[in-house]
C-alpha positions as CSV (number, residue, x, y, z in Angstrom):
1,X,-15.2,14.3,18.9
2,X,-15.3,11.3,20.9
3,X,-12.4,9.0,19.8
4,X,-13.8,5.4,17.7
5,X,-12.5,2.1,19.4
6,X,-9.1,0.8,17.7
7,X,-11.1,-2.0,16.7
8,X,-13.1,0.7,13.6
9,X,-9.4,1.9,12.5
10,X,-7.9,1.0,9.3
11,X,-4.6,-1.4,9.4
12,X,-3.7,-1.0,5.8
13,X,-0.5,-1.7,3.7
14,X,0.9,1.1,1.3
15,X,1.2,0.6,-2.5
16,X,4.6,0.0,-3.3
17,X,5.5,0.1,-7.3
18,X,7.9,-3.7,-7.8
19,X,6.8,-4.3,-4.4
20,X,2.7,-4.9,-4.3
21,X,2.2,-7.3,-6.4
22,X,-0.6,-9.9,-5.9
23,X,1.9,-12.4,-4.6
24,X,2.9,-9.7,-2.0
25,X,-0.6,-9.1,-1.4
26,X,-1.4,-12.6,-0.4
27,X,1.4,-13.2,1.9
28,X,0.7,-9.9,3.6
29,X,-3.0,-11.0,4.0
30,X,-1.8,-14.3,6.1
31,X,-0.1,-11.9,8.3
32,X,-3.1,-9.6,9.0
33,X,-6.5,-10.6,7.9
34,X,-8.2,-7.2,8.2
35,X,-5.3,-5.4,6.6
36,X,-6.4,-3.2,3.2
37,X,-4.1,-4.4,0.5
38,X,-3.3,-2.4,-2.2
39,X,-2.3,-2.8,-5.7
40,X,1.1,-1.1,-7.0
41,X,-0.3,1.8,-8.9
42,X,-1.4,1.4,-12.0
43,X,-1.5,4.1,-15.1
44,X,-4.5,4.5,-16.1
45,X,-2.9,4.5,-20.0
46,X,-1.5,1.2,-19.5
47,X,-5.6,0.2,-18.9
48,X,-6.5,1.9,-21.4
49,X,-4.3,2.1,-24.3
50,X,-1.8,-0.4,-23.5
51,X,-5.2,-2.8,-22.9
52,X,-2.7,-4.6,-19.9
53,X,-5.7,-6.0,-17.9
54,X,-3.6,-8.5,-16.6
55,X,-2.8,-5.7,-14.1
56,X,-6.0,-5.9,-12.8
57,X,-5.9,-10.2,-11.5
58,X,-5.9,-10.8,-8.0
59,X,-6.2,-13.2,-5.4
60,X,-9.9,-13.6,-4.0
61,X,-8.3,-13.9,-0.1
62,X,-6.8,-10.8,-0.4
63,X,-10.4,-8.4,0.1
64,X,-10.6,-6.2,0.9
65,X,-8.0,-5.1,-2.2
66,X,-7.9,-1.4,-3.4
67,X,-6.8,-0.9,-7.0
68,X,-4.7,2.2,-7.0
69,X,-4.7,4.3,-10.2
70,X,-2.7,7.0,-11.5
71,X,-4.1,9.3,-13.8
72,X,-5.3,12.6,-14.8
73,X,-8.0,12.6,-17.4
74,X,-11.5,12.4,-15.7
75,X,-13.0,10.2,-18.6
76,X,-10.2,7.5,-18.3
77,X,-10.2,7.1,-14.5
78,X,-14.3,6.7,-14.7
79,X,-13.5,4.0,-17.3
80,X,-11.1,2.4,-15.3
81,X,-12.8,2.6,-12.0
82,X,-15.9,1.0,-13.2
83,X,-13.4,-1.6,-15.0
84,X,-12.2,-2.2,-11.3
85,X,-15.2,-2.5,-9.6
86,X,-16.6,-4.4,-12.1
87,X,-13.9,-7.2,-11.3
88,X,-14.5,-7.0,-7.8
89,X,-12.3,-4.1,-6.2
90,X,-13.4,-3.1,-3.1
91,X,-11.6,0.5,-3.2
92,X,-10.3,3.0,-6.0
93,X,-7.6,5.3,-4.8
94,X,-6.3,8.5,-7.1
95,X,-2.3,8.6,-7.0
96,X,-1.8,12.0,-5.8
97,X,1.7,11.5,-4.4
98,X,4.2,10.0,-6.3
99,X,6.9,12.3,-7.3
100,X,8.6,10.0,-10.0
101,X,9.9,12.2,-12.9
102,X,8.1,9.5,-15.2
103,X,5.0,10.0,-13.4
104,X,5.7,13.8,-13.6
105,X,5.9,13.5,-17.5
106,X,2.6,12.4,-17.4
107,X,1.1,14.8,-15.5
108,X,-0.5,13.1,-12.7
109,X,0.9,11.9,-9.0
110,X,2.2,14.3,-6.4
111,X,2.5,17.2,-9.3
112,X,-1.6,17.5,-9.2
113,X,-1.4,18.8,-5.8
114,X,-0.7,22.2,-7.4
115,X,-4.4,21.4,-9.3
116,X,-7.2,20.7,-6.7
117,X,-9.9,21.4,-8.9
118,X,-8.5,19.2,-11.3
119,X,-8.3,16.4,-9.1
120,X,-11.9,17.4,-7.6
121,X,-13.3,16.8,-11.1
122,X,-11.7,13.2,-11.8
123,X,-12.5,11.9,-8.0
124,X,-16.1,13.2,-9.4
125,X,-16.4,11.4,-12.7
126,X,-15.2,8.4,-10.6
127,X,-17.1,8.3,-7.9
128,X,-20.0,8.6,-10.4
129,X,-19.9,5.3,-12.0
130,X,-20.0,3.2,-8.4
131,X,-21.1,3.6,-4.8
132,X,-18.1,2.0,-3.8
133,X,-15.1,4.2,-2.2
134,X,-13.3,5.9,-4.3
135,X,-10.3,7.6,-2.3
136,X,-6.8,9.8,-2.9
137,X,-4.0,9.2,-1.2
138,X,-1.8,12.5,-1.3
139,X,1.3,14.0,0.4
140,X,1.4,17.0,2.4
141,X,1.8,19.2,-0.4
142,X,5.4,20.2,-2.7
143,X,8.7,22.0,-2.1
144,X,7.7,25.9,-1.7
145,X,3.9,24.8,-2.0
146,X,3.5,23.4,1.5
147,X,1.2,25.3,3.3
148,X,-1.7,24.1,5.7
149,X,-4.0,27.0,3.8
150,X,-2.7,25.2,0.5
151,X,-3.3,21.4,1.5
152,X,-6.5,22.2,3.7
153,X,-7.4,23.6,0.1
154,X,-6.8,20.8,-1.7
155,X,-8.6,18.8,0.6
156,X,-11.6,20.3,1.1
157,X,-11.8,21.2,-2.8
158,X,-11.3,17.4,-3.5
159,X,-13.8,15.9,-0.7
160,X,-16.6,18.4,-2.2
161,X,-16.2,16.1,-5.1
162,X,-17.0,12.8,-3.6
163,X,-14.0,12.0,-1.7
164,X,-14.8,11.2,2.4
165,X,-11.3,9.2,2.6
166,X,-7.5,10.3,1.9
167,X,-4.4,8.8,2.9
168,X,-1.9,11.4,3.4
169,X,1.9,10.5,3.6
170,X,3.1,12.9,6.5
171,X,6.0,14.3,3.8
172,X,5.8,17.2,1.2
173,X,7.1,15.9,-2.2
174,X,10.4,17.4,-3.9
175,X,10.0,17.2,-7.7
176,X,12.8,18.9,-8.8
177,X,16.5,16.7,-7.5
178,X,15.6,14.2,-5.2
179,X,14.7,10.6,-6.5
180,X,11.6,8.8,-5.2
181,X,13.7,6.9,-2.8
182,X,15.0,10.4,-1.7
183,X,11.2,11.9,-1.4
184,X,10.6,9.0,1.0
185,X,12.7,9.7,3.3
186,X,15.1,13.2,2.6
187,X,11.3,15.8,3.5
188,X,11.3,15.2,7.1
189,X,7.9,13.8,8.3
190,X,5.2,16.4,10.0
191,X,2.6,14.1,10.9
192,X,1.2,17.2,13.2
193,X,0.6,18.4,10.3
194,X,-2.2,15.6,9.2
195,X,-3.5,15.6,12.8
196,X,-4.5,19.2,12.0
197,X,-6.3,18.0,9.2
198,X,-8.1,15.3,11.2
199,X,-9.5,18.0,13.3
200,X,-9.9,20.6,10.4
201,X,-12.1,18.1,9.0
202,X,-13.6,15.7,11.4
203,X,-16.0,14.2,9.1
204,X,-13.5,12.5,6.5
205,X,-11.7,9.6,7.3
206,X,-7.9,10.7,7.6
207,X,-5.3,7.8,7.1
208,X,-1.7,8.4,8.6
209,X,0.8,7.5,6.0
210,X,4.7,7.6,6.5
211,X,7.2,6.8,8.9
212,X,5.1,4.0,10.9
213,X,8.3,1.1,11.7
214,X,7.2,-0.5,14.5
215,X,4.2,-1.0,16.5
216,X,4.9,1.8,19.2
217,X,4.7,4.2,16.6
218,X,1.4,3.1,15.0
219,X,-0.1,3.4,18.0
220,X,0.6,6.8,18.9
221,X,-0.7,7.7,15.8
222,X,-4.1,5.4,15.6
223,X,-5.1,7.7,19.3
224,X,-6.1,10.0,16.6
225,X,-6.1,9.2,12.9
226,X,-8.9,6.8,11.3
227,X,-6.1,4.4,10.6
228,X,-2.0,3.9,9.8
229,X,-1.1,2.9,6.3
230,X,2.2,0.5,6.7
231,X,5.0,1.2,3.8
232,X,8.2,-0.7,3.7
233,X,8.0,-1.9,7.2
234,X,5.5,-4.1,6.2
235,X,8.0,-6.2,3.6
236,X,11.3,-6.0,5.9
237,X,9.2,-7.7,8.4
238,X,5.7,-8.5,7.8
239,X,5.2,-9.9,11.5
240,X,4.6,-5.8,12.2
241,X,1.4,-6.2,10.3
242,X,0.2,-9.5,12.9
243,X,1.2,-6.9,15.4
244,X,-0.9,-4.6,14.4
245,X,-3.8,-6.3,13.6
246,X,-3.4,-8.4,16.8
247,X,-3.6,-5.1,19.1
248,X,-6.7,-3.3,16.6
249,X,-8.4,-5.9,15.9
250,X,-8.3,-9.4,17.3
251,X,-6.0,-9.8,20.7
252,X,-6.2,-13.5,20.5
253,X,-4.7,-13.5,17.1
254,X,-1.3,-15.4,17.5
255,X,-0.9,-17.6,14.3
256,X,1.9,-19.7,14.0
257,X,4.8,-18.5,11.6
258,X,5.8,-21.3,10.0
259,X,2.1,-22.5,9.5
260,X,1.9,-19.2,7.3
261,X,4.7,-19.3,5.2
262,X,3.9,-23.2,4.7
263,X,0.8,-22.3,3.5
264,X,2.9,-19.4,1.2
265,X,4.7,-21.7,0.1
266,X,2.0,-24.2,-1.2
267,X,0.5,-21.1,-2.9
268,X,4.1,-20.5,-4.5
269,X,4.6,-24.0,-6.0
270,X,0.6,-23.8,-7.4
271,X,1.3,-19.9,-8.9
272,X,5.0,-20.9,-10.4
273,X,3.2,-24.4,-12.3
274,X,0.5,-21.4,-13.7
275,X,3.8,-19.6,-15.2
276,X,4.8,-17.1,-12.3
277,X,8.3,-16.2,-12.1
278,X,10.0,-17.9,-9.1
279,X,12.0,-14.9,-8.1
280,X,8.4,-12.8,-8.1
281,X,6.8,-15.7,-5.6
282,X,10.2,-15.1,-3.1
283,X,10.6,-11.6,-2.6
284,X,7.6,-11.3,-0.1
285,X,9.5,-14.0,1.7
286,X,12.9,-12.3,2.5
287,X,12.4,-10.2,4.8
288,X,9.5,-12.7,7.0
289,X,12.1,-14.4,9.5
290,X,14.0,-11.6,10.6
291,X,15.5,-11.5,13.9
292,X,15.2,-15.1,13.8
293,X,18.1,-17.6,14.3
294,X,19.2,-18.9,11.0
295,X,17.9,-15.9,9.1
296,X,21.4,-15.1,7.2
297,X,21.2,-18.6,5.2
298,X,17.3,-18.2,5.0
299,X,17.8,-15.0,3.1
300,X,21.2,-16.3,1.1
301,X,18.9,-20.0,-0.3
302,X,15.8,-18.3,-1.2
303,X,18.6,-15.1,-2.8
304,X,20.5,-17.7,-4.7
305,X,20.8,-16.8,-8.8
306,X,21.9,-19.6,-10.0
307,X,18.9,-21.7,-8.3
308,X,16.2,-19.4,-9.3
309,X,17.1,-19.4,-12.5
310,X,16.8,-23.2,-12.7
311,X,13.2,-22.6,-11.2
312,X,14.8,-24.7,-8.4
313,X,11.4,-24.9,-6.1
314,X,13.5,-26.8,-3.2
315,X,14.7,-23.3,-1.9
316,X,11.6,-23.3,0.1
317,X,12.0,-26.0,1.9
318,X,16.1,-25.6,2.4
319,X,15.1,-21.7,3.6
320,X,12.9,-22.9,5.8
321,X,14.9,-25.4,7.5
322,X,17.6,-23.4,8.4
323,X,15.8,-21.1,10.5
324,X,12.8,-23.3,11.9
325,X,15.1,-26.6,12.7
326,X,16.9,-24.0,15.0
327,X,13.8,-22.8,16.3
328,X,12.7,-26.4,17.5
């Protein structure tokens, strides 16, 4: 198959429960304008029982913007799908890897890898009420259910059902003793394993998840996969994502850093008088001068308790000028 230019790949930033929030989201945008955001994932009870819409507000920059849902009764994740497209999603992805044991108890995430034709019939009663994508992001399969046969199963079971895209973390999932932290990292990483599946199945879109730090990496991996899908990396320093989108997308692409976080900043001071929580609005910002003189005290203002808890909005401008005064 002849290889697309990097320029069609997907740059996209992994859903991260605590982590994604639309505050998150729109910082990361700044960073990389062609980057697919993604919501933290949300349970499709908490939509439809809980009636927690709220879960469901976003920026408008930050398009294109996936909702991810986590779920496993077909006639809720329709529901919530055409909820989501409804308000202007541009992408529904299935949670098909999370190995959380409260996820677990609800039978959905990683777990449904054991159930492809289970999975196959909510990504079909999804993908019914919209022509928009609906997607699954997976993992390579669970502890002493990990073969290729297995998740070459599960994936062509699942795309028969309306599914063209999956994002597959390179890992298999451990349900039974390791934490989620542990799952991300303890399963060593076979991405081999999902370039197999790219040429298994050359007509789906295959998204390499997992173990992408630095730009090096991503591009070893984009010679071959549709596109990378940035975890952590992309909050302990988000400059990784203007990497990325600089050598994809747009090589000219060299924004100015403290033009971006001014502009974060702004946003901050409009989203905190509209009742966001300040220490919400200054995680994205931690880890955004790293490597940078003056980053210590940067990270110790905008960290400071007893400030955020008198909403002290100065921090961002006291931050700031500790690393950029150095700078000039």
């Amino acid at each position: 198959m002849k290889p697309r230019p990097k320029a069609d790949k997907l740059l996209c930033v992994a859903p991260m429960m605590a982590w994604t929030d639309r505050h998150c989201r729109f910082f990361h945008r700044l960073f990389a304008p062609s980057a697919r955001l993604f919501t933290e994932m949300v349970s499709t009870h908490t939509l439809v029982h809980g009636r927690k819409w709220q879960h469901l507000d976003y920026n408008p920059e930050e398009h294109p913007v996936t909702l991810q849902l986590g779920g496993n009764d077909p006639a809720e994740l329709a529901f919530c799908t055409k909820e989501a497209f409804a308000r202007g999603f541009d992408e529904v992805n299935l949670n098909i890897g999370c190995p959380s044991d409260r996820v677990q108890n609800g039978t959905f995430g990683a777990c449904l890898m054991k159930e492809p034709e289970r999975v196959a019939r909510c990504v079909a009663a999804m993908s019914a009420v919209s022509n928009k994508p609906v997607t699954v992001k997976c993992r390579l399969g669970l502890n002493g259910a990990d073969s290729d046969e297995r998740l070459h199963h599960f994936i062509n079971c699942v795309s028969q059902s309306g599914c063209s895209r999956f994002y597959v973390h390179a890992r298999i999932a451990v349900l039974e003793g390791l934490s989620p932290a542990q799952n991300r990292n303890i399963p060593p990483l076979q991405p081999e394993r999902v370039a197999k599946l790219k040429i298994a199945f050359p007509h789906l879109e295959i998204i390499l998840n997992g173990g992408i730090k630095d730009l090096e990496s991503a591009n070893q991996h984009i010679q071959w996969a549709d596109g990378v899908m940035i975890g952590r990396a992309a909050y302990h320093d988000p400059s990784l994502l203007t990497e990325c989108h600089r050598n994809f997308v747009e090589p000219k692409f060299y924004p100015d850093k403290f033009t971006l976080l001014a502009t974060y900043v702004d946003y901050a001071h409009k989203a905190y008088a509209s009742g966001a929580r300040l220490q919400k609005l200054i995680k994205p910002l931690l880890g955004a001068c790293k490597g940078m003189p003056g980053a210590a005290n940067y990270r110790r203002i905008l960290s400071d308790p007893a400030r955020l808890r008198a909403g002290d909005l100065s921090v961002f401008a006291d931050a700031l000028g500790h690393v950029f005064e150095q700078a000039a």
